[in-house]
C-alpha positions, -999 to 999 in steps of 0.1 A, spaced: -330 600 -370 -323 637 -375 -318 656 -341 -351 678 -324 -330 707 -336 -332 705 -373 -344 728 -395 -361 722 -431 -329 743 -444 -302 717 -428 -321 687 -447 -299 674 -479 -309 682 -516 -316 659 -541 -287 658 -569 -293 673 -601 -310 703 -591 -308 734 -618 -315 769 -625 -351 779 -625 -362 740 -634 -350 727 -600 -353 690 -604 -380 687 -623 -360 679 -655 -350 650 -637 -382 640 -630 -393 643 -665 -363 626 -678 -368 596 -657 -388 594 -628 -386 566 -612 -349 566 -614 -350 598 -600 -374 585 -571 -356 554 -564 -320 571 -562 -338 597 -530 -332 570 -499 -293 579 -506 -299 610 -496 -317 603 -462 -351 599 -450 -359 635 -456 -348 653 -486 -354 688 -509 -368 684 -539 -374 718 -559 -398 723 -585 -404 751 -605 -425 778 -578 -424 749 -554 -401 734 -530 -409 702 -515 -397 671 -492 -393 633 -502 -404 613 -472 -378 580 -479 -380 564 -444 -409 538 -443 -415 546 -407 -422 586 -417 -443 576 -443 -465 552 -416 -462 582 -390 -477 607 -421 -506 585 -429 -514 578 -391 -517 614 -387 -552 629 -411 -551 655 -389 -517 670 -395 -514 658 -432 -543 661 -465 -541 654 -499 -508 673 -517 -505 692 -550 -508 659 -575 -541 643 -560 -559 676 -559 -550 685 -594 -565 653 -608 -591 655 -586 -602 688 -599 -595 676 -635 -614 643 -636 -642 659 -615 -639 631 -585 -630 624 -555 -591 614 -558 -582 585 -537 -556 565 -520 -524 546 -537 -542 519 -561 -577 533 -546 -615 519 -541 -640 541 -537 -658 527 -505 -693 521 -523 -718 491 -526 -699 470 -552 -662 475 -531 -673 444 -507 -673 411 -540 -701 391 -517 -725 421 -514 -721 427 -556 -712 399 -575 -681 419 -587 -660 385 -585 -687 371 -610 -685 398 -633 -643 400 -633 -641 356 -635 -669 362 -667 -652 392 -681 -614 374 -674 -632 338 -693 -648 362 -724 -614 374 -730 -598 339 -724 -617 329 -755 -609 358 -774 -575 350 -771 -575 313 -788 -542 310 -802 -535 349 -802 -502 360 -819 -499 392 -805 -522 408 -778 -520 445 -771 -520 431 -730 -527 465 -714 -555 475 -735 -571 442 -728 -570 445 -691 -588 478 -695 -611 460 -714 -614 430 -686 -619 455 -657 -641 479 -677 -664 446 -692 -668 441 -654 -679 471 -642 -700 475 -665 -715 438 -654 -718 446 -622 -724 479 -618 -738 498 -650 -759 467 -661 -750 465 -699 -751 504 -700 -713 508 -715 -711 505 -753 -679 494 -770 -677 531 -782 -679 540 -745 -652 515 -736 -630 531 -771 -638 565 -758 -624 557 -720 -591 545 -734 -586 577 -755 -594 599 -729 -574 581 -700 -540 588 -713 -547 627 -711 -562 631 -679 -534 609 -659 -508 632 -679 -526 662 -668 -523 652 -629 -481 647 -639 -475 679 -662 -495 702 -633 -476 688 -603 -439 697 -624 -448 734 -635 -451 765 -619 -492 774 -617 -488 803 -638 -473 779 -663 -494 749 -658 -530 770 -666 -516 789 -695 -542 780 -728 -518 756 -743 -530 730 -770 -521 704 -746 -533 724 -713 -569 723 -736 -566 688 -743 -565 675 -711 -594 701 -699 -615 688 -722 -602 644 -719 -615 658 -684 -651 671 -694 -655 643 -721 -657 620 -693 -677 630 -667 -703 636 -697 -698 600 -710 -706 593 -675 -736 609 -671 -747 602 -706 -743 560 -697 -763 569 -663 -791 582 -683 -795 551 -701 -817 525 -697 -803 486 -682 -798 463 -705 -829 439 -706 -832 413 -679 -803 431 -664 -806 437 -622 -800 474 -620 -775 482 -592 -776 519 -601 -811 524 -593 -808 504 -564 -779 528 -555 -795 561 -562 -825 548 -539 -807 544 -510 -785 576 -512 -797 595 -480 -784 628 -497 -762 637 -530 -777 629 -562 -764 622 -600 -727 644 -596 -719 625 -567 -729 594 -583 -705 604 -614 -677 609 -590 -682 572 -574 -681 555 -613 -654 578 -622 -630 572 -598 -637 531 -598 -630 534 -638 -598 550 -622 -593 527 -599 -594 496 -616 -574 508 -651 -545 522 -633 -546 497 -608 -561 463 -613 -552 463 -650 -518 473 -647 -512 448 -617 -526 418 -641 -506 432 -672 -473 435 -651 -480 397 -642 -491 382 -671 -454 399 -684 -436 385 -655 -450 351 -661 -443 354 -701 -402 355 -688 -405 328 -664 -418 293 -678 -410 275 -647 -430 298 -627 -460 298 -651 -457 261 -644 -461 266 -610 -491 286 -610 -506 266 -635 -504 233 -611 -517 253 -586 -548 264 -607 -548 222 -616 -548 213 -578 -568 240 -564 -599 242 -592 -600 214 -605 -613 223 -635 -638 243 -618 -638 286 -617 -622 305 -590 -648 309 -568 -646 331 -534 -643 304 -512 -610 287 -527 -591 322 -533 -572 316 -499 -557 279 -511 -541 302 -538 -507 304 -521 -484 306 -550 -503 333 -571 -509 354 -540 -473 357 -540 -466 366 -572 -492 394 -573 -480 405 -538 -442 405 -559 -460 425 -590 -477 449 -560 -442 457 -547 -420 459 -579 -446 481 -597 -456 501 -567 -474 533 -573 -448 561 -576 -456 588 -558 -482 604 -536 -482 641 -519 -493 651 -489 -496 686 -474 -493 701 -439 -522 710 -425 -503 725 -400 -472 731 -388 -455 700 -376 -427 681 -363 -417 650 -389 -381 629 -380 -373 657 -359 -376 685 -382 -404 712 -379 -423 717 -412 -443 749 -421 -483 746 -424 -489 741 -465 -454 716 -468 -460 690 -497 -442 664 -487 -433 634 -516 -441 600 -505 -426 572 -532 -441 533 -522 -421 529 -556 -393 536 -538 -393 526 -503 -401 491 -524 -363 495 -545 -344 502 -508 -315 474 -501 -323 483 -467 -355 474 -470 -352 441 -495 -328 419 -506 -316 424 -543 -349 449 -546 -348 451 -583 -352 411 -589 -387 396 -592 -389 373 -566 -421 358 -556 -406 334 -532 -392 363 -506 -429 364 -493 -423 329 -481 -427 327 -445 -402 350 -426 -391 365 -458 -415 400 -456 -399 427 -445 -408 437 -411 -405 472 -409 -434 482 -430 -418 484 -460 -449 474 -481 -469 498 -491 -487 491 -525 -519 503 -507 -509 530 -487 -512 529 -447 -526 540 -413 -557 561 -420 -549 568 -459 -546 529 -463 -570 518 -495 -601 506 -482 -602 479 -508 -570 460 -508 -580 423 -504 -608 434 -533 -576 438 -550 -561 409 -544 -597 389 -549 -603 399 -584 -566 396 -595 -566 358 -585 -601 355 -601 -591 370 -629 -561 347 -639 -576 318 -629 -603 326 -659 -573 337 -682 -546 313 -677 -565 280 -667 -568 268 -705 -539 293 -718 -501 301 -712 -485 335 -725 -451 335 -738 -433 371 -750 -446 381 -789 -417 383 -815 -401 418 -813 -420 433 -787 -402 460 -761 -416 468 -729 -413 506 -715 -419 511 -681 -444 542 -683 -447 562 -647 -477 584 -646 -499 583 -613 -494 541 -619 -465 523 -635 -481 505 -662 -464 488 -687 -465 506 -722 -458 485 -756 -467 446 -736 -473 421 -764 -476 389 -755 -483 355 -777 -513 337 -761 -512 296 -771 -532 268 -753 -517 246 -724 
């Protein structure tokens, strides 16, 4: 711990600092490599960007003392940047907006993931080559839809989504790393993700406008009913920000394990005798989820290996953090991605290893953080958990994945680490 007596300008730098670019070369470069190399440096460390200077937070016990504290510490540069770009409220690390279809029982929103996880099952019959990524978007999109829009979103809508995503999550990256001056300048790319931005709050409100599909229960009306105040923009945000939710979080959670699983045939095995004994046959229904031992594990792996990379917070004030006094308007960098790679933290850190969450194997200094903590933890993290399980039950009870012919993986770090160029063979058990 760093003595009462510190100042911000005693705290180390980060390596690889230069001229005018600080470090965010490095960052562009490689991210996570630069994120994960930090806790070397100490639990507090300089990082410079170009017009801003800011602090990397590596000690998990900092990070739990920032998110105990709302007072002291909002949202930082990179969550209100793709807040005001995607129109929404931003949320938590892999967050759920706290609305009527965040509790499964309330919604049916395990229904609508097992029958959007089973329509893709069957898609899949003897698949070659499956763009995996893009069909979790599909999975967690054909949900929402089900269980919230009621047969509003079109396959053009659903198209239109995953051409506009890729801009507006680059948008939140690019305007974190440049100066402002730099960052708002009229630049074809600068207009690109303004408009990815625009294009979907309209599709949005255009889907809202719509009609349910016929025979469909209509949880939007029933939602705009019981809205005490607010109206359609708030309503916008709340779809938005689930869309968000659930493509950078849910689907990259069940591509990352469906890719885990394609490496490991004795562990696919495992779940799969699990699915055997605990369904018999049957779906993954809400009351069985908890006899899932051995899957829970290996998502709970996934959630720490493929942690969410960073997160920024800002002093609202001036305040005292590991014994150093920070200025009101400090952005300090908080890395779950990170704190998850520490050796001091986890034993061998960069092997996937399901079985470390075996009784006594968890960490016990907080060290997990795939949903954030304190008073900034996600609100829906055992939703998260819920409708992963219910979704590999419906996709891998019939079917086993195994890596496509010539297929290379690129770990792509944007707000979520998702897993860019997954193809995976799909044949029956």
């Amino acid at each position: 711990m760093l003595a009462s007596t510190s100042a911000i300008e005693d705290l180390p730098t980060a390596p690889g600092r230069l001229p005018g670019l600080g470090h965010a070369a490095a960052l562009l470069r490689s991210r996570l490599r630069f994120l994960d190399s930090l806790h070397r440096c100490g639990p507090l460390v300089r990082v410079d960007l170009p017009g801003l200077r800011c602090w990397a937070v590596t000690s998990p016990e900092l990070v739990h003392e920032i998110a105990a504290d709302a007072d002291s510490f909002g949202r930082g540069v990179s969550l209100a940047e793709e807040e005001r770009v995607a129109g929404r409220r931003a949320t938590a690390v892999h967050g759920r907006t706290r609305t009527a279809w965040s509790d499964p029982a309330a919604s049916g929103w395990l229904d609508a993931v097992r029958e959007a996880g089973a329509d893709i099952a069957r898609r899949w019959a003897d698949a070659p080559r499956v763009d995996v990524l893009r069909a979790m978007d599909e999975l967690v999109l054909s949900a929402i839809d089900r269980a919230v829009l009621a047969g509003r979103l079109g396959q053009r809508d659903t198209a239109e989504i995953h051409r506009l995503l890729p801009d507006i999550r680059r948008d939140a990256v690019l305007r974190t790393l440049l100066p402002e001056g730099l960052a708002r300048l009229p630049t074809a790319t600068h207009r690109r993700v303004a408009r990815a931005g625009r294009d979907l709050q309209s599709l949005v409100d255009d889907v809202l406008c719509r009609a349910p599909a016929r025979g469909s229960a209509d949880p939007i009306a029933a939602l705009t009913r019981g809205r005490a105040r607010g109206g359609p923009a708030d309503l916008r945000r709340d779809i938005v920000d689930t869309v968000f939710a659930t493509t950078s979080g849910t689907a990259a959670t069940l591509a990352w394990t469906l890719h885990e699983l394609a490496r490991r045939p004795e562990l696919q095995d495992r779940l799969h005798r699990e699915l055997d004994e605990v369904l018999d046959g049957g779906p993954a229904t809400a009351d069985v989820l908890d006899s899932l031992v051995r899957t829970r594990r290996i998502l709970t792996e996934v959630l720490r290996l493929y942690a969410v990379p960073l997160v920024a917070r800002r002093c609202r004030r001036e305040v005292v953090l590991g014994g150093v006094r920070f200025p009101e308007g400090s952005e300090l960098l908080c890395s779950p991605h990170a704190v998850h790679r520490d050796p001091e933290h986890y034993l061998r850190p960069d092997l996937f290893d399901p079985d470390r969450w075996l009784a006594g194997g968890a960490p016990v200094d907080g060290a997990f953080l795939p949903f954030g903590t304190g008073g900034q933890r996600c609100s829906g993290d055992q939703v998260v958990y819920r409708e992963c399980l219910v979704a590999l039950a419906a996709l891998l009870a019939r079917r086993r994945v195994v890596p496509a012919a010539g297929a290379r993986v690129r770990t792509t770090a944007g707000g979520s680490v998702v897993p860019s160029g997954l193809r995976l063979a799909v044949l029956p058990r």
